[in-house]
N, C-alpha and C positions, 0 to 999 in steps of 0.2 A: 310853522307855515307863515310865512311874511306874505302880509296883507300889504295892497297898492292899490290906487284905484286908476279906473281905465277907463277911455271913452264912452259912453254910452250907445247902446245900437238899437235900433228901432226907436228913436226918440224919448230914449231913455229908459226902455223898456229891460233894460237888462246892467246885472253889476256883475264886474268880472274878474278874475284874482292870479294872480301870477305865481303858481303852485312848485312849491319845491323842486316837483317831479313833475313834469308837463308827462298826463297819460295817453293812450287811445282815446279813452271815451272824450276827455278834454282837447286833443286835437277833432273828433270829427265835430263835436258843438262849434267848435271856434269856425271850421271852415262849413257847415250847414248855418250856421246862426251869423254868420260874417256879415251877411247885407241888410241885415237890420228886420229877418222873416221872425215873423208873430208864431214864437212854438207851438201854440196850439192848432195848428194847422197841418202838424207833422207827426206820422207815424212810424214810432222808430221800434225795428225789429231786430231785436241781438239773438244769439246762439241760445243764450237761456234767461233763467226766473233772477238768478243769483244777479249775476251781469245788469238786469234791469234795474236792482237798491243800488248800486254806483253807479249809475245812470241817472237817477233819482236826487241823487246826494250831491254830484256836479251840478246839475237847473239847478240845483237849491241854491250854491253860491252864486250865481249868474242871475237868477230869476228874482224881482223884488217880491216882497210882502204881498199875499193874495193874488198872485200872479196864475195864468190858468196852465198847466205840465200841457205838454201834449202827449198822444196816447204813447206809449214803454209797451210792447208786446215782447213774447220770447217768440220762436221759430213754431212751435210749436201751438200757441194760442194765435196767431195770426195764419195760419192756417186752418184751425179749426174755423176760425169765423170766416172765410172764405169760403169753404166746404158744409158750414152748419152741418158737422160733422161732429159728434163729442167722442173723445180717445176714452176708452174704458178699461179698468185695470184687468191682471193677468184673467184670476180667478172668475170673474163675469166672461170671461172669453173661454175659458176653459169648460165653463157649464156651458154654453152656448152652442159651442164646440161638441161638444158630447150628445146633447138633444142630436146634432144634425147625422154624426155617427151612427147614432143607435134609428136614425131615419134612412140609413144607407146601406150597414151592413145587418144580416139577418140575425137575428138575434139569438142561434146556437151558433155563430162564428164569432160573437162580437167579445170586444175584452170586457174585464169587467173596469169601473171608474179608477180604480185603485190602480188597474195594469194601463190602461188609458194615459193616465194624468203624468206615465214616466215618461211619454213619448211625446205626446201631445204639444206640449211646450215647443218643441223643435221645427216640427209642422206649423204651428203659428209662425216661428219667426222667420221661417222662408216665406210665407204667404208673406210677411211686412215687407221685408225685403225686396221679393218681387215686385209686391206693389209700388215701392219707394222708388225700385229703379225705373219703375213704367213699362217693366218686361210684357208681353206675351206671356202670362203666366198660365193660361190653360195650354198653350200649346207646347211651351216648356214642361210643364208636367206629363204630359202625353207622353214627351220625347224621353223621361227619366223614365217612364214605363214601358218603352220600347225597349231603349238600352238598356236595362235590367231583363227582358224577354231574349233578348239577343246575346247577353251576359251570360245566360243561365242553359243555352240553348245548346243538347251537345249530339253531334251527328249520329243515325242510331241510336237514338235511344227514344222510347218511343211512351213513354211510362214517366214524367217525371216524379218524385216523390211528394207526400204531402206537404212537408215543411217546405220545397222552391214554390211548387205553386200557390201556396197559401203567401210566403213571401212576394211571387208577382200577379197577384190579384188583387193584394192591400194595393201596389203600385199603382194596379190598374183605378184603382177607387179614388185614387188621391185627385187631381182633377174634379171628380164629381164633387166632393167635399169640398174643394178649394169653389168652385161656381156655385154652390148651395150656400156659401157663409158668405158670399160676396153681397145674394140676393138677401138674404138676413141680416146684415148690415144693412144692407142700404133700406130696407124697409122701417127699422129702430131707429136709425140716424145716430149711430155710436160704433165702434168696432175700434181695432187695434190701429194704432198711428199710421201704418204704410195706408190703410185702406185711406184714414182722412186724409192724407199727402194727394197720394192718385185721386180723390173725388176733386182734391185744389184746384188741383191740376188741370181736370177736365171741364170743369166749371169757368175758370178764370180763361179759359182758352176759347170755349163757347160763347164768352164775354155774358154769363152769367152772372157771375160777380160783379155789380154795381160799384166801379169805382166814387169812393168816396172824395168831395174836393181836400185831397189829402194831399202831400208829399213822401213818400215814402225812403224813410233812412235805411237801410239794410248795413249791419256794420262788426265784426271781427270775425266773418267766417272763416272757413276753409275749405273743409271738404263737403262738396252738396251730395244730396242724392237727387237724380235724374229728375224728380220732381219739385224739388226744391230749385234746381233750377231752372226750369220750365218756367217757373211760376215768377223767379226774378228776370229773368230775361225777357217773358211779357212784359212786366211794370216798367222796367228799364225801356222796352224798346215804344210803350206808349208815351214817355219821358214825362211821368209823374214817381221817379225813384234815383235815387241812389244811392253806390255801393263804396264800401270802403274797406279794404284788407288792410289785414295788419302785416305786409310783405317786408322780406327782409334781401337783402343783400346779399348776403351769408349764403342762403340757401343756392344761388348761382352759383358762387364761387365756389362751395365745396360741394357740389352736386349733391346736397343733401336731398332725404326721398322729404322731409318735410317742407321743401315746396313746389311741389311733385302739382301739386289741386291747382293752386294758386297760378302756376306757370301754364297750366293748361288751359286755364277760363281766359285769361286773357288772350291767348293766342287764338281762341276759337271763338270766342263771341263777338258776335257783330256789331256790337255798345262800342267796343274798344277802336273800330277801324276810323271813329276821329273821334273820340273821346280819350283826356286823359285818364291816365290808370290811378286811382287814389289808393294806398301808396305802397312805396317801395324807398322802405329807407338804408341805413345803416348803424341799427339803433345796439345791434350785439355787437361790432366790432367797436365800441365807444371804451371810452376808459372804467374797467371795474376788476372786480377780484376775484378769479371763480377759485374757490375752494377745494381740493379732492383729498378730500380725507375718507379712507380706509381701516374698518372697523372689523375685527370677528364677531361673527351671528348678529342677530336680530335685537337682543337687549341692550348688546353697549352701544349700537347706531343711537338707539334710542334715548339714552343714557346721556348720551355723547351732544346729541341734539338740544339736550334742556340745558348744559354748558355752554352752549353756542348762544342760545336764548337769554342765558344770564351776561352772557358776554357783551351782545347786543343792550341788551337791556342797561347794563352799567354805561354804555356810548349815548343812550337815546330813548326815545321812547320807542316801544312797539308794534305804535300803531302802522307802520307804513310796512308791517312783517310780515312774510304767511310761509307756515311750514307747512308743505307737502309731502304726505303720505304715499311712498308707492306703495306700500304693503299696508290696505287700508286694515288689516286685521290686529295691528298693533296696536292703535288706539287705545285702548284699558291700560296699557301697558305704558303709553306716553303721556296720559294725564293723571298718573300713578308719578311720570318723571319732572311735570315742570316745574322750574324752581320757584321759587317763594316772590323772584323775580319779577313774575309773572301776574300782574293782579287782575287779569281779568281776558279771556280768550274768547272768539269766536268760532265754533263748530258748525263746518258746513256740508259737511260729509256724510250721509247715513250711518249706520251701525245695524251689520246685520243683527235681526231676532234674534237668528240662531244661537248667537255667541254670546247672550245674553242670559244671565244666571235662572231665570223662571219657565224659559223653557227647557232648563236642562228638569226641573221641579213637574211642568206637565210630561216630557219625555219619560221620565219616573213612573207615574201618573200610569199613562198608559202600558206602560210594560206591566204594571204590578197585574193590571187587569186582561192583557193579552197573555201572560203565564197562566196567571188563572186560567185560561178558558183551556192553554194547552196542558194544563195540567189537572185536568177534574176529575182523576182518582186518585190525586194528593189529598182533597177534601179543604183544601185553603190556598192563602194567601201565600207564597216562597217570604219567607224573613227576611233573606238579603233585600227583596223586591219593595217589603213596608219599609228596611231601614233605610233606603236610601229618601224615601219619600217624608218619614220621620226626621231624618236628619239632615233636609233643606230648611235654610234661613228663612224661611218664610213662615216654619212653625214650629220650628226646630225650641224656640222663644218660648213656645205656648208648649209644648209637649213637658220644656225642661222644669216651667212652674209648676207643674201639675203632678203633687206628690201621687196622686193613687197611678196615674198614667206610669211615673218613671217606677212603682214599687211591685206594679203585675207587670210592664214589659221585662223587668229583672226575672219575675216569678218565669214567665212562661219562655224566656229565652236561656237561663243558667238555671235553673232548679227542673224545671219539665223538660227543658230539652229539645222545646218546642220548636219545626222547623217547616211546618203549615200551619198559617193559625186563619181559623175558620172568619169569616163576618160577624160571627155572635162573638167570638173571644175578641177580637177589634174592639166591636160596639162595647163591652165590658171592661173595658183598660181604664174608662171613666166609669169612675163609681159617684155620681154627684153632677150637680149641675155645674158648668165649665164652658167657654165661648166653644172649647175644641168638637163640645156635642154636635152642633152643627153643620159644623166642618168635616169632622166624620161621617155624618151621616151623606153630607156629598161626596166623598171622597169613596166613598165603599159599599153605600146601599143601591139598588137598584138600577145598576150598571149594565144588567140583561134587558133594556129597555130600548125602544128603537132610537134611531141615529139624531134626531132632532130634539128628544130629551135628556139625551147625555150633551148635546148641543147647549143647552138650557141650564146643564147643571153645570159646563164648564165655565160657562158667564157666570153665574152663579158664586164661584169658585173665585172668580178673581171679582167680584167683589165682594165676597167676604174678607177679603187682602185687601182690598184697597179701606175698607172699612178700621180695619186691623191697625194700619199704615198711617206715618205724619203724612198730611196733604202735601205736605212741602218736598216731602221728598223724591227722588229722581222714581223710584219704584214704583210711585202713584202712575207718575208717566206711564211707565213700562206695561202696568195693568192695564190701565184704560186701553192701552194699543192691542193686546192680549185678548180684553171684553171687546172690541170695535174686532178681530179678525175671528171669534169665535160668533160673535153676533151677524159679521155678515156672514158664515160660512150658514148658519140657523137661514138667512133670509134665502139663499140662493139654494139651501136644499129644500125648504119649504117648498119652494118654485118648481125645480128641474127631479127633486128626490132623486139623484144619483148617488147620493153615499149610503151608502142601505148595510156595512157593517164597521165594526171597530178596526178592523182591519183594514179598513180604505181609509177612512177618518183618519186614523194615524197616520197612512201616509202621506195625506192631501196635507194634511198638518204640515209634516216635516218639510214637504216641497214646500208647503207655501212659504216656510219659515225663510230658508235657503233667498223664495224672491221678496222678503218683506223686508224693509229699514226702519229704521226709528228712527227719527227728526232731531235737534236738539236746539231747544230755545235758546237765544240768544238776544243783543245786542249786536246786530251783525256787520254794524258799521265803523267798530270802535275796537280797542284791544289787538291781540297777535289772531291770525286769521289761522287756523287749520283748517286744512280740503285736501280734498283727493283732485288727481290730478285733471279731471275734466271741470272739478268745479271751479279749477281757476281760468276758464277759457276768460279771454276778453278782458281780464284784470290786471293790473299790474302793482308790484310793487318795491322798493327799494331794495330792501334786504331779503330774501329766499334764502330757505332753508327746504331740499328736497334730502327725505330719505329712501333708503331701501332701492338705491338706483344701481338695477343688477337687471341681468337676463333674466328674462320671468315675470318682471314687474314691470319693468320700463324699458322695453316694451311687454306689455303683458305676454306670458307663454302661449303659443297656437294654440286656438280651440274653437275648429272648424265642425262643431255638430249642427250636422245639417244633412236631412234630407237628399241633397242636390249635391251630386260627384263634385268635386273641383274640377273635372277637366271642361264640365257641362255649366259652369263659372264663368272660366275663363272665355270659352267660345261664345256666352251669350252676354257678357262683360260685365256679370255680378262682380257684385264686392268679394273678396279674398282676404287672406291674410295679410298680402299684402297691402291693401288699400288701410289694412286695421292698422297695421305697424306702422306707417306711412302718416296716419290720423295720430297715432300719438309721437311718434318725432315731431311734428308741427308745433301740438300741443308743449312738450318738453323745452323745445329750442323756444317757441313765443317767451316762457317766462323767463328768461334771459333778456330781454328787446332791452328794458330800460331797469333793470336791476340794477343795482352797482355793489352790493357784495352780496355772493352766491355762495353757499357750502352744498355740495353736491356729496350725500353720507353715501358709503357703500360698503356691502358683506365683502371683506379682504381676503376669506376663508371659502376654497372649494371642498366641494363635500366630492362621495366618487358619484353622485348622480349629474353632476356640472352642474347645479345649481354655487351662488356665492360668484359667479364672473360679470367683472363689472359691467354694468349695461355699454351696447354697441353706443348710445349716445355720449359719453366719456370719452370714448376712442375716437369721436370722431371731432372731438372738440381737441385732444392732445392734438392730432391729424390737421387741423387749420390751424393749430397755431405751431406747427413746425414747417409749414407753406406759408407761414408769411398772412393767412387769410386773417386771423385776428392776432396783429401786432400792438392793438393798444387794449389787448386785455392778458392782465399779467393772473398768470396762473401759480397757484401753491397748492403741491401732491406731499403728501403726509400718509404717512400708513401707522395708525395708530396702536400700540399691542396694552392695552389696561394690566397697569401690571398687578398680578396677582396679588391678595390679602393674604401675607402668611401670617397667619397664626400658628404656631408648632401648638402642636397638641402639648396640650399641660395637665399631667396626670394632678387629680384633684386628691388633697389628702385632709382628712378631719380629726381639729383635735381632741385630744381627749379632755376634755372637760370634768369638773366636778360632777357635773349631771352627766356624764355620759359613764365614768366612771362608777357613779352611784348604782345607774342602769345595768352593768355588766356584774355589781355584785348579785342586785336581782335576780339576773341570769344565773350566776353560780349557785344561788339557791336553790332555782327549780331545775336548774340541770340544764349543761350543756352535752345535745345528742351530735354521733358523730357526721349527723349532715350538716350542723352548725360548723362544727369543727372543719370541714370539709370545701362549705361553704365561702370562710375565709380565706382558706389556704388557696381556692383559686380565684377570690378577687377581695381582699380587706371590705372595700369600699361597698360591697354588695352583701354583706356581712353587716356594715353599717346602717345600710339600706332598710335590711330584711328585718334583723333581732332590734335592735337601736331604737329606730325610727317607725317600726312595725308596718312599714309598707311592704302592699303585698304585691305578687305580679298582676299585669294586666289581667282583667276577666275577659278571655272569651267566649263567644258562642261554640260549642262542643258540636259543630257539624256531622261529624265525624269524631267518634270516640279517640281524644289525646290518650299519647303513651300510660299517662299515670293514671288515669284513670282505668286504663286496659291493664293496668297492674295489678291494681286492686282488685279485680273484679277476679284476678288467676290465682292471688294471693286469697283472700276469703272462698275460696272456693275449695282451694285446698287444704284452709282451715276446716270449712264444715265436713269433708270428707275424712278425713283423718281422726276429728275429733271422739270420733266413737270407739278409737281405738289407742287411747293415750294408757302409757305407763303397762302393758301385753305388746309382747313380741309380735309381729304381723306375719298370715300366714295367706301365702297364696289369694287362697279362697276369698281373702278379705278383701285384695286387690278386686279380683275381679267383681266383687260386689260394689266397688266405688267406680269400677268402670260403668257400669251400668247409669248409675245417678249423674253422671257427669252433665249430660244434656240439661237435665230438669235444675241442676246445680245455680251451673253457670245461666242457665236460663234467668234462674229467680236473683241472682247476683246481678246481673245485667240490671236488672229493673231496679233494684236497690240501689246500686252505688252511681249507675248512668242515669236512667231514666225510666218506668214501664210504661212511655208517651212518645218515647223517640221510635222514628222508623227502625225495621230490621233490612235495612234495604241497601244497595250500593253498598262503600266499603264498609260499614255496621256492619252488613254482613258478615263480610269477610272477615272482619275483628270478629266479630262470634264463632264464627269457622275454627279462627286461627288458634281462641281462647280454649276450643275443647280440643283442638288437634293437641296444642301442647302439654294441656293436661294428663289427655289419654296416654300420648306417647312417653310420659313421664313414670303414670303408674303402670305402663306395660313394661318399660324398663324397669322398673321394680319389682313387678311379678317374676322380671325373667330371673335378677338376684338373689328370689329370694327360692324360684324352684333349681337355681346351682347351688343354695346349700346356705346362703346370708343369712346371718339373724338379725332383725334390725327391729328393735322397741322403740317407741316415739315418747318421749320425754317431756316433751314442750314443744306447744304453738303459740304461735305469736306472743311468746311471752314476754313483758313489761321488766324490765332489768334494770336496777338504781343502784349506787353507790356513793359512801363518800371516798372524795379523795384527796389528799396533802399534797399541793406540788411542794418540790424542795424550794420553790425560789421564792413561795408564796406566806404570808401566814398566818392565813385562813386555808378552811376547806372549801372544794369545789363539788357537787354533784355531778355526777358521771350518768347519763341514761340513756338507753335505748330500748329497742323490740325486734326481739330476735323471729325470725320468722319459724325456725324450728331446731331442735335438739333430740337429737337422738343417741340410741345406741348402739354401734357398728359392729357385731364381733369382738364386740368388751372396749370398742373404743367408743369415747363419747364425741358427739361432733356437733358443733356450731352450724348451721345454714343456713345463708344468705338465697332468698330466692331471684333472682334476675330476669325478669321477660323480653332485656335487651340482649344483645350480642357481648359475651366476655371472655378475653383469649386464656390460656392461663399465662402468659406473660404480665398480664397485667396485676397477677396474684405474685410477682416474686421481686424480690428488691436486696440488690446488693448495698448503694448505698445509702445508709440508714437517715442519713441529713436530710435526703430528698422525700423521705416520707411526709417531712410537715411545710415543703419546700415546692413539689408539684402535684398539682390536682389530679395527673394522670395515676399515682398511684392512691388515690381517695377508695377505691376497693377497697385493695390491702388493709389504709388506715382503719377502714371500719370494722372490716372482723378481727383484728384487732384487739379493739376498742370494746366487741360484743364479749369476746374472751375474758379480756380484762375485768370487765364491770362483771361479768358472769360470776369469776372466782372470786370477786367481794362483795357479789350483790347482799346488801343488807337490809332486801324483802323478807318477811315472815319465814326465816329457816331458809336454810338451802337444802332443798330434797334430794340433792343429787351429791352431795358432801362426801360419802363414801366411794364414789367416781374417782373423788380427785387426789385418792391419797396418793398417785403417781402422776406427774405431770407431761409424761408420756404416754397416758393412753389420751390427749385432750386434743380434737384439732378441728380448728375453726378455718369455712372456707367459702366457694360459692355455686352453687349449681345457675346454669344461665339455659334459662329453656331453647333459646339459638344453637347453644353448641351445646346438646344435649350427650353428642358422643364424647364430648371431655369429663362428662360425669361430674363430680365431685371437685373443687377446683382449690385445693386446700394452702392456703399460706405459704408459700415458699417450697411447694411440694413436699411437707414436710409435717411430721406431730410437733405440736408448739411443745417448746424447752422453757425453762426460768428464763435463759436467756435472753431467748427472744421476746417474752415480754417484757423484760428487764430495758431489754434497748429499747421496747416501747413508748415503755413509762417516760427515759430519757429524753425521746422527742415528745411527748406529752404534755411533761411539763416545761419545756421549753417554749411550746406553742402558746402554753397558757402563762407562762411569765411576757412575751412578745405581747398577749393581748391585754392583761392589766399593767402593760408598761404604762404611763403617764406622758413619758417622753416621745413615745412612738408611734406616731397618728395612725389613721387607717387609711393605707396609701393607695388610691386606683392603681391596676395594673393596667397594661396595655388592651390586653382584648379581653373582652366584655361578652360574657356568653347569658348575664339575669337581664331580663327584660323589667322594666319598672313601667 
């Protein structure tokens, strides 16, 4: 900024400076302050609060030391003090609102707060509306209640239904509501902004408002409402005012709708019929560089924007910068992006609550305790409901230090099974004094209490966060805002007592969230300026950066909820859609006027909803500059594609080391079983994982009873039944005695190996159902066996089978082990049984060739019976009982019964009685597997797909 000095005005009442970037606010001082007028004498009114600190910031280089400001109002504070009228936020309107409701309609018709407060909103903001435009609004409302009786009205019919009439009798009520809030406003001296406008209005007009000896500035409007200009067109026409647009040229030439306002005040107000119009320049068609660069989605705009800024920033400094947000919900997302470039930004944009990480902690919150109420013959809290509550940053810190907390939520989530856990089991997870006592006890006692006490507890609650929490940090912030909207919701039901359950609470909550913002301190005059796009009304600056400038955003997508038809709009000359789009083309094109390099980012990607099309304001700027309308601004279109990060997947492989080596002899000592075995062959590297490294899989909560564990429970079950009948032939009779226990079996199995805590409910059930259905239908297939003539001795259950064993390539021994689920005696044949509670074809039991046995996991079956064969005939346990079996190795065969395909029966190795040979060729891939694993040379290599979870 080169500094000059300049004549002095008002007798040297002012220093003046000759600014890079001559702005609006700088041109109207120069031409209001030109004759030498004593600022303190002048009240200047801009669009907003923002626009008032560079307002502020200009007097300061112009004004000397000690000099007296004159008054800075926004539109909305110099209205208020005309009217002595105070604007009051949503929620005080909406209680307000409600009193006069529940004073109108009879109270078995009326909604409750909760169904209120979804509508409500709407109905206010026509009533602002109305008021703003200076409608006829009781007679307008009449008139939406006729049209709606006329709408509804059908020849013959003489009867209408509940639901129309209950619909046109709300109609009819609306008017009475609208004149009842009008008289309660005015009696408190507060109400929503349209009321303060229309009271300006009516005031300033009655020449109740006591002109102050002032001059009044009025300076970068656009679009007024009815009362807005009312109120300047008095002061202008008593000539204590003037006004100043920011008009552009442009907007004529290419019949843009953004100077649609602008072009009409002039033509119509009677200020203009010999006054000049201040101004109308040609400040976009100047020499500069607009930008159009085309991005896919939302993240690389964003991404793409912090390069732009570092770009900038390597040219200059940032302060004369501002990146505009059209899609104000990326935020998180873009100060997640700026570069390092960047030393210091301004934020002048709210940020909804809602998207903010502590209400997703009280949304939690409330859920945990609205299940509960729908669920109180669970007898607790739903688990999923406490973990999410558990495992927000906000205590997730304090839960994770707290050994007794993390060693009973294990207990009562993987050991019990636990899947309601009462308010005494909560209050028990600390066993010892802990800051968390506290905090539980709000968080979970006395939640059945009325709406003003759980009120008490949720302030409560944040600050015991805020207590928890560095002062310093942004989340301090966040609670305070949190404790100030639970504190006033305490004040206003104090007063009005309309939230009378947790059910309304919660939803006032959420709405309110939806219209609440958080602030963010700043430095707001210094550094890259980020706003959304109204906060840059009136501002200007050199380099602009707009993102997310697409249909939707810019201009925002239609959203005409409203009480009042559109056609009953248009005829009575409310605002519309149009006049909205129209308001922000103005807005969009202004920040163009005196920019000289612009990057306009936009979504380059349509999706099939049409959203991603570049906003109509782009097309309309390609559009003048193919007409010749801006020939000194040179445009650059780029459509940007980020080119992909390939990384090719790269299978990881681990060496074998001494110590991994060493580890694998360990293993050969205690034995490798053949789900090790098994395990390898369909991934090395999870083989490394599991035996190696001894991690295990994830733990989860057993919701719902897992396969394996539904296994166990089929497998011991039909251990304890069988067992009373080990090494005697089975007769009939015997069957049907373990048909009988089957219930009480699996019953007592369930409790043991699942849980006897866990519900029998939903699919539990059904796994219990399914647990005896398979059993039964197993030993009734048996029964039928054995009254067609079978003789079948049970030999062994679950029995524990070891060996040692010599590979050829090795030279040492390996232990061989497993557990065989049963062995019996078939008609003089002896058989191996695998039991399976999954689905297995007998394809999957037969194998041509023999390589592919230690080569794909699909034939991992096969390998195991096997493997139970093998170890079986050298098991070198205490004696082999069954030695006289085997002096033929043709009565020997090992196979699988799968209670899915229970009609396959028996499912035996290659359909076939195992020969020498075939376990000969066993051995062969055996020990080939197991020379592959004490290779040295041979890492343990990832395969491609990945079926162990870690």
């Amino acid at each position: 900024m080169n500094k000059q000095n300049h004549p002095s005005l008002a007798d040297g009442f002012f220093i003046s400076y000759f600014w890079s970037m001559r702005t609006f606010l700088s041109q109207v001082l120069e031409d209001v302050l030109e004759n030498g007028s004593d600022p303190k004498g002048y009240c200047f009114v801009l669009p907003n609060k923002r626009s008032s600190l560079f307002l502020r910031q200009e007097l300061r280089t112009r004004l000397r030391p000690n000099s007296f400001f004159p008054e800075i109002l926004s539109i909305e504070e110099f209205m208020q003090s005309i009217s002595g009228v105070r604007v009051i936020d949503n929620v005080a309107l909406l209680f307000e609102f409600y009193s006069i409701y529940k004073d109108v309609v009879p109270k078995n018709e009326s909604y409750s707060f909760e169904s209120f407060s979804k509508w409500a909103p709407i109905l206010l903001q026509d009533f602002n509306e109305l008021d703003s435009a200076m409608a006829e609004a009781e007679s307008i409302l009449r008139y939406i209640y006729e049209a709606k009786r006329i709408e509804n009205w059908e020849v013959g019919e003489t009867d209408a239904s509940n639901l129309v009439e209950n619909y046109i009798s709300f109609h009819k009520l609306i008017p009475e509501f609208y004149r009842l809030f009008q008289h309660r406003m005015n009696d408190s001296k507060s109400g929503y902004q349209g009321f303060v406008y229309k009271r300006a209005c009516e005031l300033i007009q009655e020449d109740a408002y006591k002109l102050k000896s002032r001059n009044h500035v009025f300076a970068g409007f656009n679009a007024l409402s009815k009362s807005e200009e009312l109120v300047i067109q008095y002061l202008l026409d008593q000539g204590n005012a003037s006004i100043y647009w920011d008009d552009d040229a442009f907007y004529e030439k290419s019949e843009a709708s953004a100077g649609e306002f602008i072009k009409n005040y002039r033509k119509r107000w009677p200020h203009y019929k010999n006054r000049e119009f201040k101004w109308t320049d040609n400040k976009i068609n100047t020499t500069k560089v607009i930008h159009l660069h085309g991005l896919p989605k939302n993240i690389s705009q964003i991404k793409h924007a912090g390069e732009i800024l570092k770009t900038l920033s390597d040219k200059g400094s940032l302060s004369d910068t501002a990146l505009v947000l059209g899609n104000e919900k990326l935020l998180p997302a873009l100060l997640n992006s700026l570069p390092p470039e960047v030393p210091e930004a301004n934020i002048t944009m709210g940020y909804e609550l809602q998207n903010v990480s502590l209400s997703s902690f009280f949304e939690s919150l409330f859920k945990v305790h609205l299940n509960l109420s729908a669920r109180r013959n669970k007898g607790g809290y739903y688990y999923k409901d406490l973990q999410r509550v558990f495992g927000d940053p906000q205590i997730k810190k304090h839960c994770q230090s707290n050994p007794d907390f993390r060693d009973n939520w294990t207990r009562l989530l993987y050991k019990e099974k636990k899947l309601f856990i009462s308010e005494k089991e909560i209050m028990e997870l600390l066993r010892g004094p802990s800051p968390l006592t506290e905090l539980f006890e709000l968080l979970f006692q006395g939640w059945n209490a009325e709406i003003n006490e759980l009120l008490r507890k949720l302030c409560l609650i944040t600050e015991w966060f805020r207590s928890e929490n560095d002062p310093n940090r942004m989340e301090t912030e966040i609670l305070y805002r949190f404790n100030t909207i639970f504190k006033q919701l305490l004040n206003f039901n104090e007063k009005y007592a309309h939230i009378n359950s947790l059910e309304a609470l919660h939803e006032f909550y959420r709405q309110l969230l939806r219209m609440e913002k958080m602030s963010f301190q700043g430095e707001p005059l210094s550094g890259l300026q980020i706003m959304g796009l109204l906060e840059s009304r009136v501002l200007d600056f050199e380099n602009v950066v707009v993102t997310s400038v697409n249909e939707g955003f810019l201009p925002a997508s239609r959203s005409d909820r409203s009480f009042i038809p559109l056609d009953i709009k248009f005829e009575k000359h409310l605002p519309t859609f149009r006049e909205k789009e129209a308001i922000f083309s103005y807005h969009f094109f202004r920040l163009l006027h005196r920019a000289k390099n612009i990057y306009l980012v936009y979504n380059s990607v349509n999706d099939d909803f049409g959203s991603g099309e570049p906003s109509r304001f782009i097309k309309q700027l390609e559009i003048a500059s193919k007409l010749g309308i801006l020939d000194n601004v040179s445009f650059e279109k780029i459509s940007i594609q980020p080119e992909p990060v390939r990384h090719p997947i790269e299978l990881k492989n681990i060496r074998k080391t001494k110590e991994v080596l060493s580890k694998m002899h360990q293993i050969a000592k205690r034995g490798f079983s053949p789900t090790a075995f098994t395990t390898y062959i369909r991934n090395p590297l999870d083989y490394y994982k599991r035996y190696i490294l001894g991690i295990k899989e994830v733990e989860k909560v057993e919701e719902t009873m897992a396969s394996n564990t539904f296994g166990t429970v089929v497998h011991n079950t039909l251990d304890l039944l069988y067992r009373p009948y080990l090494n005697k032939f089975l007769e009939p009779a015997d069957i049907k005695g373990m048909l009988k226990q089957v219930d009480e079996t699996v019953r007592s199995q369930w409790a043991e190996v699942y849980s006897s805590k866990a519900a029998l409910t939903g699919k539990n059930y059904l796994s219990f159902e399914i647990a005896k259905k398979f059993i039964s239908e197993f030993l009734t297939k048996e029964r039928e066996s054995l009254e067609q003539g079978m003789r079948i001795k049970i030999l062994g259950l679950e029995e524990e089978i070891t060996c040692q064993h010599q590979p050829s390539d090795l030279d040492f021994e390996v232990c061989l082990k497993g557990t065989i689920d049963r062995i019996d005696e078939v008609n003089g044949v002896l058989r191996i049984v695998d039991y399976k509670t999954g689905k297995v074809k007998p394809a999957e039991m037969k194998i041509s060739n023999w390589e592919m046995l230690v080569r794909d996991d699909k034939y991992s079956k096969a390998f195991q019976v096997l493997m139970y064969a093998y170890v079986y005939l050298n098991n070198n346990s205490s004696g082999n009982m069954h030695a006289e079996k085997l002096s033929d190795l043709d009565a020997l065969e090992s196979g699988i019964i799968s209670f899915k395909n229970l009609r396959s029966g028996f499912m035996k190795f290659n359909d076939q009685q195992l020969t020498k040979e075939i376990l000969d060729n066993f051995v062969v891939q055996l020990d080939t597997l197991l020379s592959e694993l004490f290779d040295s040379e041979m890492p343990f290599e990832e395969k491609e797909l990945q079926t162990f979870q870690f």
